[in-house]
N, CA and C atoms of all chains as a GROMACS GRO file, in nm:
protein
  573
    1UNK      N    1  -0.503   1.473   2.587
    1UNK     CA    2  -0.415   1.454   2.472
    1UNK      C    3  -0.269   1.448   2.519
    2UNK      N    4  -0.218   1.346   2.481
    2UNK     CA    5  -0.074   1.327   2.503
    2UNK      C    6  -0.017   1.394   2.508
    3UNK      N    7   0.163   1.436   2.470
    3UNK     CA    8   0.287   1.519   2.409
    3UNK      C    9   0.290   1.428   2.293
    4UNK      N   10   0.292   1.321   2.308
    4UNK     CA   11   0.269   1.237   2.164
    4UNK      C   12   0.191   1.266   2.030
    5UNK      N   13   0.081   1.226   2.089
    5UNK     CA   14  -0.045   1.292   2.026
    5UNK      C   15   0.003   1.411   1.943
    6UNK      N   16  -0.008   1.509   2.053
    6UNK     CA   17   0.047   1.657   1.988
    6UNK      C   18   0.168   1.654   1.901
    7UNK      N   19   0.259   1.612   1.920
    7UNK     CA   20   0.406   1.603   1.853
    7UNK      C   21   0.347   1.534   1.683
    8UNK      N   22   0.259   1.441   1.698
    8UNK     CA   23   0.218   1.349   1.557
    8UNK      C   24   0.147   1.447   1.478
    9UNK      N   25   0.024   1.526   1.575
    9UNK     CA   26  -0.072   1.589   1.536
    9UNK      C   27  -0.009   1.728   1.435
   10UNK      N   28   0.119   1.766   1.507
   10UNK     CA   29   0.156   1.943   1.496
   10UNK      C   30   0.249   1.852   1.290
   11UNK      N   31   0.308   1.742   1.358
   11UNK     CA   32   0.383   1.671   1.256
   11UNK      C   33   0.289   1.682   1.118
   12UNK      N   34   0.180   1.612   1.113
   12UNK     CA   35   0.076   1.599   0.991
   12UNK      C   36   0.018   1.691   1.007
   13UNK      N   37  -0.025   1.789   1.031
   13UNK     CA   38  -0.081   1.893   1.022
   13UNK      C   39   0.013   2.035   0.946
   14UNK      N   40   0.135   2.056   1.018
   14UNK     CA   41   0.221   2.176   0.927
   14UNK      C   42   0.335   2.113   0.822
   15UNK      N   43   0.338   1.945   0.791
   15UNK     CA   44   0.388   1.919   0.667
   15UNK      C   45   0.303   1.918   0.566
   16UNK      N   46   0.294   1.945   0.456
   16UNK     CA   47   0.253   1.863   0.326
   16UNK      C   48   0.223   1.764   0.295
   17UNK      N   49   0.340   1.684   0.313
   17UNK     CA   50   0.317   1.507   0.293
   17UNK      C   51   0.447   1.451   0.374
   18UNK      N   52   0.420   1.401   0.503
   18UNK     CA   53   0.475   1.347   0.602
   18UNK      C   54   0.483   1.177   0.587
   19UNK      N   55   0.590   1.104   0.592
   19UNK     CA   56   0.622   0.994   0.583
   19UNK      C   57   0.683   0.926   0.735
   20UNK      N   58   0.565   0.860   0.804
   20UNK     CA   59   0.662   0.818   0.916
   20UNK      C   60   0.667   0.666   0.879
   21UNK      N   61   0.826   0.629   0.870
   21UNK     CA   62   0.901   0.555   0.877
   21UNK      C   63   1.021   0.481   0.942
   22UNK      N   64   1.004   0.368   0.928
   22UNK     CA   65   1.179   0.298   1.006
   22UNK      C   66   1.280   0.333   0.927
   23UNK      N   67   1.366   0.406   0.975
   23UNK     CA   68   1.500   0.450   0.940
   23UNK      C   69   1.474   0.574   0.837
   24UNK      N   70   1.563   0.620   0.784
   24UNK     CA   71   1.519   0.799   0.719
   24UNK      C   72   1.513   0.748   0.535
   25UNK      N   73   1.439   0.841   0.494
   25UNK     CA   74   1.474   0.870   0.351
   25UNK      C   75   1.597   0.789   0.302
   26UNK      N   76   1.734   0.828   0.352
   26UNK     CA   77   1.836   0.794   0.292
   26UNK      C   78   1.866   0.638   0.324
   27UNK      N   79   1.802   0.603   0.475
   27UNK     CA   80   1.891   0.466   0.487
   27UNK      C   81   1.726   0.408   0.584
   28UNK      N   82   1.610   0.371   0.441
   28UNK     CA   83   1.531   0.294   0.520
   28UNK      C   84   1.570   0.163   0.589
   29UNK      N   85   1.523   0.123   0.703
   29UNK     CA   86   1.538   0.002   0.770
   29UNK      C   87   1.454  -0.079   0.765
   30UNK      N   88   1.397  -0.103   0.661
   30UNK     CA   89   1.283  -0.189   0.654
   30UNK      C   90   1.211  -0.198   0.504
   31UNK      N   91   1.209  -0.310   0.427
   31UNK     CA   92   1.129  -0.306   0.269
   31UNK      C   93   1.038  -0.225   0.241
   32UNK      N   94   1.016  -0.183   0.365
   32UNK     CA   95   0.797  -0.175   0.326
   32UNK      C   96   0.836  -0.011   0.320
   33UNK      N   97   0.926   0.034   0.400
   33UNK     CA   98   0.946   0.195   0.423
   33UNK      C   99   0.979   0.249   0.278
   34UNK      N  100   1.099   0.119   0.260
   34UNK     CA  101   1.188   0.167   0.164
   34UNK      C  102   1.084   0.220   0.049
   35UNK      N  103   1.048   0.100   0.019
   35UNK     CA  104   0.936   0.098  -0.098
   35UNK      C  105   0.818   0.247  -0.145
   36UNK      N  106   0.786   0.297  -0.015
   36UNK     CA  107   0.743   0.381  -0.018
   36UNK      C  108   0.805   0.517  -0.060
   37UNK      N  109   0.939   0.504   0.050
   37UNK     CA  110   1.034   0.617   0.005
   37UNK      C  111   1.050   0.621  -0.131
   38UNK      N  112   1.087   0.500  -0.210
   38UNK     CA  113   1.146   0.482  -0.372
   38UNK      C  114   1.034   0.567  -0.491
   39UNK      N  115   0.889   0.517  -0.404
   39UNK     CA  116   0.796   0.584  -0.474
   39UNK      C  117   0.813   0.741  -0.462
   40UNK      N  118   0.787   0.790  -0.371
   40UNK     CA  119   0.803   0.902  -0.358
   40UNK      C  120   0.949   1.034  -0.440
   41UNK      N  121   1.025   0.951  -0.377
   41UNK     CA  122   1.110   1.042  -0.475
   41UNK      C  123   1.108   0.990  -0.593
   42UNK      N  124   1.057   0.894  -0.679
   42UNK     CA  125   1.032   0.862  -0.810
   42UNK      C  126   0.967   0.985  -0.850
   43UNK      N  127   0.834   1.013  -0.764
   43UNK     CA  128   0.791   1.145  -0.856
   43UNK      C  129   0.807   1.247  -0.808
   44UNK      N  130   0.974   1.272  -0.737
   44UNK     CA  131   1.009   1.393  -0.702
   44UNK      C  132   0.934   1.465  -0.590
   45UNK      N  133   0.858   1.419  -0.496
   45UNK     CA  134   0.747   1.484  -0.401
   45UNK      C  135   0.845   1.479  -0.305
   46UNK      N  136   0.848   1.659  -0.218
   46UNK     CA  137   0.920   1.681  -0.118
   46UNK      C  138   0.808   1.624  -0.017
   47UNK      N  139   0.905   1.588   0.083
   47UNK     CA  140   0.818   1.538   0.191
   47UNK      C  141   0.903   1.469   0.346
   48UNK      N  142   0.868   1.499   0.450
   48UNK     CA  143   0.914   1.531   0.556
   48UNK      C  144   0.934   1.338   0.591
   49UNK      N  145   1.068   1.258   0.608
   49UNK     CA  146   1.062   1.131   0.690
   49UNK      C  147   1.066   1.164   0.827
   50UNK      N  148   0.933   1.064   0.910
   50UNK     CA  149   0.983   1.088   1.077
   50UNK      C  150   1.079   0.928   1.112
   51UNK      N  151   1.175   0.915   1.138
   51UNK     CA  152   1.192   0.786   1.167
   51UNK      C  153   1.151   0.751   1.284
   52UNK      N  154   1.087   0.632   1.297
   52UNK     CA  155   1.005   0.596   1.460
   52UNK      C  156   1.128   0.525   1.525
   53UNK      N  157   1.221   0.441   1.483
   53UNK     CA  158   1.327   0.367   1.555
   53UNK      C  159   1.362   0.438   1.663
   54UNK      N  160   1.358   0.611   1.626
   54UNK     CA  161   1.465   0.663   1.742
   54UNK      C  162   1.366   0.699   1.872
   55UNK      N  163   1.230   0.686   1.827
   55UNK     CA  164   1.126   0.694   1.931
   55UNK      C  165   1.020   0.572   1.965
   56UNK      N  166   1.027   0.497   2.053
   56UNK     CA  167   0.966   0.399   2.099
   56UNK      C  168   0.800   0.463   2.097
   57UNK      N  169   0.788   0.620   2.181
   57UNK     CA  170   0.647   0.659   2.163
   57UNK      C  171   0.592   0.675   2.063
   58UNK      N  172   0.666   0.739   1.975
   58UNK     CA  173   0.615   0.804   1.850
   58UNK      C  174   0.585   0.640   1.753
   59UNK      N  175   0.727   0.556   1.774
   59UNK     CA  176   0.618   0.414   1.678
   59UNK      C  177   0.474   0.372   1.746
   60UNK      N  178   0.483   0.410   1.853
   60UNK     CA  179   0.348   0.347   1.908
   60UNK      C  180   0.235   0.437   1.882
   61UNK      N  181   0.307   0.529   1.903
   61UNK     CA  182   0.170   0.668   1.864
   61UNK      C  183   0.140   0.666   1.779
   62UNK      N  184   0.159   0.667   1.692
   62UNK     CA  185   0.138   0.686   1.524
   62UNK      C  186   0.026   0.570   1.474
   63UNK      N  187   0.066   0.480   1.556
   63UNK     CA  188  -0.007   0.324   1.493
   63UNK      C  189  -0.157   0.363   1.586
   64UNK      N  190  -0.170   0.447   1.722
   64UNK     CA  191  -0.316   0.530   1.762
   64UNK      C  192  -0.368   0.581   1.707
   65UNK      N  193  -0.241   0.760   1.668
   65UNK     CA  194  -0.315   0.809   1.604
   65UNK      C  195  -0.409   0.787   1.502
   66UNK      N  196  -0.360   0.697   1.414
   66UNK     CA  197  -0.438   0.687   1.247
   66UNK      C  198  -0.530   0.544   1.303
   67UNK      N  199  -0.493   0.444   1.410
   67UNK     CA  200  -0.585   0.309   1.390
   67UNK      C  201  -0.499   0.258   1.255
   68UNK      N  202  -0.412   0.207   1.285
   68UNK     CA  203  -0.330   0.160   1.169
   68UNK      C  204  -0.220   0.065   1.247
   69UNK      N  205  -0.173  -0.042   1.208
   69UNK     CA  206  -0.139  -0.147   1.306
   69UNK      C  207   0.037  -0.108   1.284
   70UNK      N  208   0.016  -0.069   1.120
   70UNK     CA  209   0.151  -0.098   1.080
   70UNK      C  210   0.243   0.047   1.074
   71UNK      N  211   0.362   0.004   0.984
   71UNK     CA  212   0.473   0.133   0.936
   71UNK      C  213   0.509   0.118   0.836
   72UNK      N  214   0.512   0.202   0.686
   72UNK     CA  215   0.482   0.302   0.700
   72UNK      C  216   0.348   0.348   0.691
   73UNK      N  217   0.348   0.457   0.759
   73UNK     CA  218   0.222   0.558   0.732
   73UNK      C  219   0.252   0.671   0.638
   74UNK      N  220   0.162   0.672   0.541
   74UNK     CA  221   0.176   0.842   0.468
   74UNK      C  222   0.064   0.879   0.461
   75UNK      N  223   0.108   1.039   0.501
   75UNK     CA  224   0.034   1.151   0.522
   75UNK      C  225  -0.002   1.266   0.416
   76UNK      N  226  -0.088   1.316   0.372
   76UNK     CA  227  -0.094   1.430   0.292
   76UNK      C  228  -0.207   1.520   0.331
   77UNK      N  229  -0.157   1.633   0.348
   77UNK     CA  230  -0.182   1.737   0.413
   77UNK      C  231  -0.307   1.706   0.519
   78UNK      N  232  -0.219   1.627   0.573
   78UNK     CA  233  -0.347   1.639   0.697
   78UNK      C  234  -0.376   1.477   0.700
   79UNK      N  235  -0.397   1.426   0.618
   79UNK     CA  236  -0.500   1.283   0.588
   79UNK      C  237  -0.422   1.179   0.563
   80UNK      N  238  -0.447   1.066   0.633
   80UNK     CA  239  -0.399   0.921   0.635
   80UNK      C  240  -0.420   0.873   0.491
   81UNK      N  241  -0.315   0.848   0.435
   81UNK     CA  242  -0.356   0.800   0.305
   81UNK      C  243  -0.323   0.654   0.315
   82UNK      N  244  -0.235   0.602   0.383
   82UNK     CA  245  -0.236   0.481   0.383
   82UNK      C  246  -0.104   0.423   0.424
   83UNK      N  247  -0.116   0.275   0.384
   83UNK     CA  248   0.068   0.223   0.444
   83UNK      C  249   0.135   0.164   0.285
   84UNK      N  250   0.237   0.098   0.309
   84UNK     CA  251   0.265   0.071   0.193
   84UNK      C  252   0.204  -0.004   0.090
   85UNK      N  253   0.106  -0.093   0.093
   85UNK     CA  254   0.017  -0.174   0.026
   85UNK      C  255  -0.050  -0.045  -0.043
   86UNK      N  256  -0.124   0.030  -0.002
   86UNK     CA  257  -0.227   0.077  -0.034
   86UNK      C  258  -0.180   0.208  -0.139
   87UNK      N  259  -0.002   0.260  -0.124
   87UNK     CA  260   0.050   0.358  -0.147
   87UNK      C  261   0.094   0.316  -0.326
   88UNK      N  262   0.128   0.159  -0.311
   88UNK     CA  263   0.180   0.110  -0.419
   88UNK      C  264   0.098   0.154  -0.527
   89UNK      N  265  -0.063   0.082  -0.411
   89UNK     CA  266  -0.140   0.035  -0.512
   89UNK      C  267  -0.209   0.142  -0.615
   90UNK      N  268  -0.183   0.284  -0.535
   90UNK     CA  269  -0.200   0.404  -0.591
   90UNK      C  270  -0.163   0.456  -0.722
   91UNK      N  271  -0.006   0.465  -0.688
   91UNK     CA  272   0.107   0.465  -0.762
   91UNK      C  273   0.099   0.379  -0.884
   92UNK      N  274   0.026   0.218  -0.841
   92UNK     CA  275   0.067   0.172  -0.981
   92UNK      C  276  -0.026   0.198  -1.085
   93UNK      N  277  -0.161   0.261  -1.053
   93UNK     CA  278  -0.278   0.264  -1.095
   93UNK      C  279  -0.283   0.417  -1.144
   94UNK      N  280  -0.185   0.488  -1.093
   94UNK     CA  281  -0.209   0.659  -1.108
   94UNK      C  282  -0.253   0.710  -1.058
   95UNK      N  283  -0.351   0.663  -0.920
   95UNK     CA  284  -0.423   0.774  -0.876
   95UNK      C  285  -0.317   0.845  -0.803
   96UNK      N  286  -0.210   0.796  -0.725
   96UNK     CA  287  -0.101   0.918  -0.594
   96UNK      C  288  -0.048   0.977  -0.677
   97UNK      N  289  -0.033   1.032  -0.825
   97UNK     CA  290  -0.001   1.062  -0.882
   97UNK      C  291  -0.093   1.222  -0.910
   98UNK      N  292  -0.233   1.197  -0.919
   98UNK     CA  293  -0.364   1.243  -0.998
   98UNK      C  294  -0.368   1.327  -0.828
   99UNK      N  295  -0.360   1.232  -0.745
   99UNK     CA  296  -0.409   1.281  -0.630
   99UNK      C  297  -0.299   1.392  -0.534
  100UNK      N  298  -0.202   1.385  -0.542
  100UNK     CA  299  -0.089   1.457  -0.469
  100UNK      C  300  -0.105   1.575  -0.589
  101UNK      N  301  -0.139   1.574  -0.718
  101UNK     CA  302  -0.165   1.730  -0.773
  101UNK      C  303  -0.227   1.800  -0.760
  102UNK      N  304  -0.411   1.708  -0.711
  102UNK     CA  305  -0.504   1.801  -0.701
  102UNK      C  306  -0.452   1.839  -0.563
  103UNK      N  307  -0.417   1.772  -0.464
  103UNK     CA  308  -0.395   1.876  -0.326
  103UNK      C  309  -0.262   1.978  -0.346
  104UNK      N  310  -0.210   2.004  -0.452
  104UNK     CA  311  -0.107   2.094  -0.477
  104UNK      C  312   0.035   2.039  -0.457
  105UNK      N  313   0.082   1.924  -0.450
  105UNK     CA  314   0.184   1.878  -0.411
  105UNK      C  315   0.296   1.865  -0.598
  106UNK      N  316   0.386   1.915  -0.575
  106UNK     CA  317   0.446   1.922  -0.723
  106UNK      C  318   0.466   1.735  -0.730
  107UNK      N  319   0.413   1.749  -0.882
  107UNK     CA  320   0.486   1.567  -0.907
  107UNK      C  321   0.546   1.582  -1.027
  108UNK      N  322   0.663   1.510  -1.050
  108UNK     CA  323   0.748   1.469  -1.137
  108UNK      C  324   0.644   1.397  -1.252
  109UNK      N  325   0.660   1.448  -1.335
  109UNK     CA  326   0.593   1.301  -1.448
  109UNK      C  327   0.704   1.289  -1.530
  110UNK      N  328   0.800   1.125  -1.505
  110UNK     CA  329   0.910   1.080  -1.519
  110UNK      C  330   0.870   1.033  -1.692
  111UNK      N  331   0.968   1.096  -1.798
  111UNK     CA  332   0.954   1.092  -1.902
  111UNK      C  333   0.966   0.919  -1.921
  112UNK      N  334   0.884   0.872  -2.029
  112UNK     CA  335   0.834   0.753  -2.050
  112UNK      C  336   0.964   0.706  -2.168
  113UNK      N  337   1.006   0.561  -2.134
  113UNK     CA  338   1.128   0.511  -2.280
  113UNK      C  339   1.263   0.558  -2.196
  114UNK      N  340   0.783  -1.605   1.583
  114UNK     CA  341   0.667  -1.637   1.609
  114UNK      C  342   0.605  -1.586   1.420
  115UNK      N  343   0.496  -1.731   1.383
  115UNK     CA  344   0.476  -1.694   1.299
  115UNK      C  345   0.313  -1.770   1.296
  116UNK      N  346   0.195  -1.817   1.168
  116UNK     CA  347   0.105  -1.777   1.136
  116UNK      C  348   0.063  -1.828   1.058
  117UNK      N  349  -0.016  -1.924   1.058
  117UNK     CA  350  -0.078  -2.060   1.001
  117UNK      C  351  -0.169  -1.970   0.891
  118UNK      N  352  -0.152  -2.026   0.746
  118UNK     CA  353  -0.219  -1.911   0.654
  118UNK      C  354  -0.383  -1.956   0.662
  119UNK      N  355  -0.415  -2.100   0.729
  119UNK     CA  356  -0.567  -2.126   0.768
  119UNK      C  357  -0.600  -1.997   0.881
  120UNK      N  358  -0.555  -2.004   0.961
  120UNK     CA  359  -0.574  -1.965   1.092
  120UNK      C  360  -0.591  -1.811   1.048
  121UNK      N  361  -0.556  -1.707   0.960
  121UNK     CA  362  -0.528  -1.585   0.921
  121UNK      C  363  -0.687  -1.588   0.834
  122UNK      N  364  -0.742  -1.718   0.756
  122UNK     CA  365  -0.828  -1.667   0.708
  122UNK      C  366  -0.949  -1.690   0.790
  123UNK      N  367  -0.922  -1.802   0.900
  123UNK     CA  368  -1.045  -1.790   0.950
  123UNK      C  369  -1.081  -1.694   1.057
  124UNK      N  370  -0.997  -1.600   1.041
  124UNK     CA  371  -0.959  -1.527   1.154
  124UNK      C  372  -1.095  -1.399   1.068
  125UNK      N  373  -1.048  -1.402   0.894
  125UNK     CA  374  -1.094  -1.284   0.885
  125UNK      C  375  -1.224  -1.316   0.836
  126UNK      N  376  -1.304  -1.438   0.822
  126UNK     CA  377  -1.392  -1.465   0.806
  126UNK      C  378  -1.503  -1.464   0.904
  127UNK      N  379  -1.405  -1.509   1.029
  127UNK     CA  380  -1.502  -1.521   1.146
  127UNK      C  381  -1.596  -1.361   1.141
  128UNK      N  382  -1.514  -1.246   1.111
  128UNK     CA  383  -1.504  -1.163   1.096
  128UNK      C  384  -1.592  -1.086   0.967
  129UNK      N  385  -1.546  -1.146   0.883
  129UNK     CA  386  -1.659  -1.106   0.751
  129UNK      C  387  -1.729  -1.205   0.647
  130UNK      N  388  -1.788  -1.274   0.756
  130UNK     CA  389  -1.819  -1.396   0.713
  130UNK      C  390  -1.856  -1.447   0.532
  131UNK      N  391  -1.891  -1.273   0.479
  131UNK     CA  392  -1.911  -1.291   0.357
  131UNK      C  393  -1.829  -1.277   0.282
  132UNK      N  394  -1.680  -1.275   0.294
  132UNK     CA  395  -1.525  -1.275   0.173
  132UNK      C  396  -1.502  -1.330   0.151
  133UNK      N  397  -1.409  -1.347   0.047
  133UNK     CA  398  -1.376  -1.462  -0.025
  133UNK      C  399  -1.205  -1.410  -0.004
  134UNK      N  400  -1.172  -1.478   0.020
  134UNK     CA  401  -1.041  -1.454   0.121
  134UNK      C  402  -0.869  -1.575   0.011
  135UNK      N  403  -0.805  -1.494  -0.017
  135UNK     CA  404  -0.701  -1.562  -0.087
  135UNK      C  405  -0.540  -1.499   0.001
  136UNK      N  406  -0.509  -1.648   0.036
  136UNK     CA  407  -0.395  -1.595   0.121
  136UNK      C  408  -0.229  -1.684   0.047
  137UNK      N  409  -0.180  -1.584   0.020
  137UNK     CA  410  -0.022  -1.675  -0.011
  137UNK      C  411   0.086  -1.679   0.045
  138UNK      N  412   0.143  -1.791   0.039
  138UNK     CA  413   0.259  -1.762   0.164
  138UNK      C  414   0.380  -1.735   0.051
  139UNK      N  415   0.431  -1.628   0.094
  139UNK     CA  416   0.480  -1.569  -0.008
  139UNK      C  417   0.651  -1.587   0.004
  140UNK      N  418   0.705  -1.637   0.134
  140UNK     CA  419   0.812  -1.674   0.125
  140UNK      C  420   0.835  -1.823   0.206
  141UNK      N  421   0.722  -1.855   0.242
  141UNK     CA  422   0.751  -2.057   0.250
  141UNK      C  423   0.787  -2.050   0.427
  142UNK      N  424   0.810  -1.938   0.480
  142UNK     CA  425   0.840  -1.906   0.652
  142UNK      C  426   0.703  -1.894   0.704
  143UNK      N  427   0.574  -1.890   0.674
  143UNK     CA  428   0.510  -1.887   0.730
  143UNK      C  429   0.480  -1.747   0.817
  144UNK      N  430   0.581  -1.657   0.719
  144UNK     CA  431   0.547  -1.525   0.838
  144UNK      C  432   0.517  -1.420   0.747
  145UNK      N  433   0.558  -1.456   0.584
  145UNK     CA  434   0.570  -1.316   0.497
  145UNK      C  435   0.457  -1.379   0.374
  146UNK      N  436   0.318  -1.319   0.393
  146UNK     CA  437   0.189  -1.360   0.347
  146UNK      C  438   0.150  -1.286   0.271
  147UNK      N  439   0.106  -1.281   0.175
  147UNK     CA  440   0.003  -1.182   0.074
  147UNK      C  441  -0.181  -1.206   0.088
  148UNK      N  442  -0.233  -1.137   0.150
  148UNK     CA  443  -0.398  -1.145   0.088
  148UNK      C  444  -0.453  -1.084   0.050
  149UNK      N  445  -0.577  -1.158  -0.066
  149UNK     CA  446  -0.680  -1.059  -0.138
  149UNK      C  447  -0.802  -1.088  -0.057
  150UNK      N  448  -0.852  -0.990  -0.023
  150UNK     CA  449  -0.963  -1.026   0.024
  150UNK      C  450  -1.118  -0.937  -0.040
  151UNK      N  451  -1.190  -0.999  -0.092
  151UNK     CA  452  -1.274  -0.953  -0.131
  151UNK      C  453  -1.406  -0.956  -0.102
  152UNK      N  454  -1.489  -0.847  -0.032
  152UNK     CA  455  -1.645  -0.901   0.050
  152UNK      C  456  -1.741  -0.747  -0.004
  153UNK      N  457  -1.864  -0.758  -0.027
  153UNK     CA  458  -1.950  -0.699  -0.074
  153UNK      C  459  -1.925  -0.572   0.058
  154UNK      N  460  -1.926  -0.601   0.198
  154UNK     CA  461  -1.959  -0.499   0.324
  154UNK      C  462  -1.843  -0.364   0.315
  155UNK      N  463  -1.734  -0.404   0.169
  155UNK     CA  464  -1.616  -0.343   0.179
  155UNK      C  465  -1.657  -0.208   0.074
  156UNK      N  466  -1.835  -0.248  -0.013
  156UNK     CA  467  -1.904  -0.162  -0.058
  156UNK      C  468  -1.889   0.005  -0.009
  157UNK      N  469  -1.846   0.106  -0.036
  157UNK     CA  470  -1.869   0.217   0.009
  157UNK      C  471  -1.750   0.293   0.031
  158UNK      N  472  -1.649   0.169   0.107
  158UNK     CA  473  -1.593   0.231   0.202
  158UNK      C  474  -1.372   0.274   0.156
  159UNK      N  475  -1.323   0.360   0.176
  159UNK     CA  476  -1.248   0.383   0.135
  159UNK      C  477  -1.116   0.276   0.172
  160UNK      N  478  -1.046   0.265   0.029
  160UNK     CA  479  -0.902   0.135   0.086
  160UNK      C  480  -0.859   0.172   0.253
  161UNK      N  481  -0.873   0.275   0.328
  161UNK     CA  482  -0.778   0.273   0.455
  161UNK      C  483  -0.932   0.219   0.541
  162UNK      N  484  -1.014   0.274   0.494
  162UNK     CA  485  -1.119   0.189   0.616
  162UNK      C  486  -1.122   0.031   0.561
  163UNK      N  487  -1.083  -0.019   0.439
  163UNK     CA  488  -1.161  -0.160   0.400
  163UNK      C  489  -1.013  -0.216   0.482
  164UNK      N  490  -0.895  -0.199   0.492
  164UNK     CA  491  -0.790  -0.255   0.565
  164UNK      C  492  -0.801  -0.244   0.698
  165UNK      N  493  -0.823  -0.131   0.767
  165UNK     CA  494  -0.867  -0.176   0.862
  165UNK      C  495  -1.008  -0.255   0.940
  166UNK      N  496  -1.091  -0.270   0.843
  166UNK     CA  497  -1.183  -0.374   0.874
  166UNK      C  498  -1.061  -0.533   0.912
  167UNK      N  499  -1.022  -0.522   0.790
  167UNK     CA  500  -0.946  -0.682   0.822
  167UNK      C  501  -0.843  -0.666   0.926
  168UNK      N  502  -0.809  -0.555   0.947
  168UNK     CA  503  -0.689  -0.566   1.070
  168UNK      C  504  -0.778  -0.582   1.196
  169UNK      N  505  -0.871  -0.515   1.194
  169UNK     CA  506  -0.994  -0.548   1.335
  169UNK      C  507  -0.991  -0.682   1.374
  170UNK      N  508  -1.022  -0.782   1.249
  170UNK     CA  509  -1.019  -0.893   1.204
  170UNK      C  510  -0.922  -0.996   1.251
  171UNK      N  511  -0.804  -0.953   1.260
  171UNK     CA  512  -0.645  -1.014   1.296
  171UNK      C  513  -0.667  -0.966   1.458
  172UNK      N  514  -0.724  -0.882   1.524
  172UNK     CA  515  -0.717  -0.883   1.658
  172UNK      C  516  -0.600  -0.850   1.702
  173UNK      N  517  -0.547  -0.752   1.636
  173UNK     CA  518  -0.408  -0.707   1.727
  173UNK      C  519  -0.298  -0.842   1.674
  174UNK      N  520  -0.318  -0.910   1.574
  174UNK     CA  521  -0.176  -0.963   1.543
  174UNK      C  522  -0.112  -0.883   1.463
  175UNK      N  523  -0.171  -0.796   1.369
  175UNK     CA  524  -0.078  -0.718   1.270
  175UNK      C  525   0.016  -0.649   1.327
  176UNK      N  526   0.119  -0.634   1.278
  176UNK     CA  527   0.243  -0.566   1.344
  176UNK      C  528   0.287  -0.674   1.454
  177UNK      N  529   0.247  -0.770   1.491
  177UNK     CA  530   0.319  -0.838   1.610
  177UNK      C  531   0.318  -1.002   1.533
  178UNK      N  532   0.198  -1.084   1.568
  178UNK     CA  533   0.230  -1.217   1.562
  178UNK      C  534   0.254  -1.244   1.408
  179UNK      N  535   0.156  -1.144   1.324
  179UNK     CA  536   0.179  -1.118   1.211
  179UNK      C  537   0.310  -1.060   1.127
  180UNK      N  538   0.371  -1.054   1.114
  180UNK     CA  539   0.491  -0.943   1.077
  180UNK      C  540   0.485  -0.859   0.947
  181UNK      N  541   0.440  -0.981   0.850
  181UNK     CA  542   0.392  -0.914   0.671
  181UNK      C  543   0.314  -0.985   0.634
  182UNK      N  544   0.195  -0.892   0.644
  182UNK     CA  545   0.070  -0.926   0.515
  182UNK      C  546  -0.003  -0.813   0.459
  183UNK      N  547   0.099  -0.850   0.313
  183UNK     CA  548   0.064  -0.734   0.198
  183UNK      C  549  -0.092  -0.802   0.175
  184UNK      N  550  -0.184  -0.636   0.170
  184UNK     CA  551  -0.307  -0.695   0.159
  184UNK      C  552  -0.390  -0.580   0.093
  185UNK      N  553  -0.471  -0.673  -0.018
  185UNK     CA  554  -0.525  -0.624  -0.123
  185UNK      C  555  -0.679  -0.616  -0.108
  186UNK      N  556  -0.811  -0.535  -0.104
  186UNK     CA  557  -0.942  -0.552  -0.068
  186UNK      C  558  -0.999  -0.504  -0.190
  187UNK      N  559  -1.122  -0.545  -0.257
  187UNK     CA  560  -1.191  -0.463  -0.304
  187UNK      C  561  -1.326  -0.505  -0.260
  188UNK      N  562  -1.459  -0.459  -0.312
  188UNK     CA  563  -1.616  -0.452  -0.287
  188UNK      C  564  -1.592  -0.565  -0.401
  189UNK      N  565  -1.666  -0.663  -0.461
  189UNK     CA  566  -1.668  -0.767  -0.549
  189UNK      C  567  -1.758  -0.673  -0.707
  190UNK      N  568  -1.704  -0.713  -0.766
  190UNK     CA  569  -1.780  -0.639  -0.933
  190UNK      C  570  -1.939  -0.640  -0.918
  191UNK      N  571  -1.997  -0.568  -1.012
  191UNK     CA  572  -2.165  -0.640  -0.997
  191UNK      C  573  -2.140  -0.705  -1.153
   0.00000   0.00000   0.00000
């Protein structure tokens, strides 16, 4: 096992819901990150950004660890939930919503009107 | 470097020979693509395994020769 490995592994394992992404929370570098980020703090879910830009290993690792080609990856407690396609598609349907409660993660339910 | 939207589906057909495969070129560059892909074998299996079936599929272009393809899977209705 790598330092990589380990560094990703210790990463998704003692956050909650880990977001590795290009560029941070505040200043994604990339649509697909952003998009994800926007979701996320839409329903208020704390959650850890790794940015990969500043690590050449860690973008590469990450796309091992999970077997996942792309960025972003999100994590919840422990488990690959997916990249941005799949995060949307959650979100638009309700389940990352249904699903980040049952694993205990606080969500915003953004008053409707 | 970009990605003939034939060449992307026969890529994932070769691959799952039984989908029905819808690809759009979503900004006219030939590099920023949308697909639905829909095949019975995607039966069972959860959205992060049915995407990576089709990324198996792309052979290591995703993230490289590929750059964006938003991509949508389901198992087909009965």
């Amino acid at each position: 096992m790598s330092n990589v490995h380990a560094f990703i592994d210790n990463e998704v394992k003692t956050n909650d819901v880990v977001l590795f992404m290009k560029g941070t929370p505040q200043f994604p570098m990339c649509g697909f990150s952003g998009q994800v980020v926007q979701i996320l703090d839409y329903l208020g879910v704390p959650y850890k950004g790794i940015n990969v830009l500043e690590d050449e290993s860690v973008r590469q690792g990450i796309k091992d660890y999970s077997n996942w080609p792309t960025i972003p990856q999100l994590y919840v407690k422990g488990e690959f939930i997916g990249g941005c396609d799949i995060v949307r598609e959650m979100f638009q349907s309700g389940e990352l919503q249904s699903f980040l409660s049952e694993k205990g993660i606080p969500v915003r339910v953004p008053e409707k009107g | 470097m970009a990605m003939d939207a034939r060449e992307i589906e026969e890529l994932i057909k070769a691959h799952l020979p039984d989908a029905t495969v819808e690809i759009r070129d979503l900004a006219g560059d030939g590099d920023h693509y949308a697909a639905t892909v829909i095949s019975p074998s995607f039966k069972g299996k959860s959205r992060v395994q049915q995407h990576q079936m089709v990324y198996a599929a792309l052979q290591g272009r995703m993230g490289g020769a590929l750059h964006a393809l938003a991509l949508t899977t389901a198992a087909p209705d009965n």
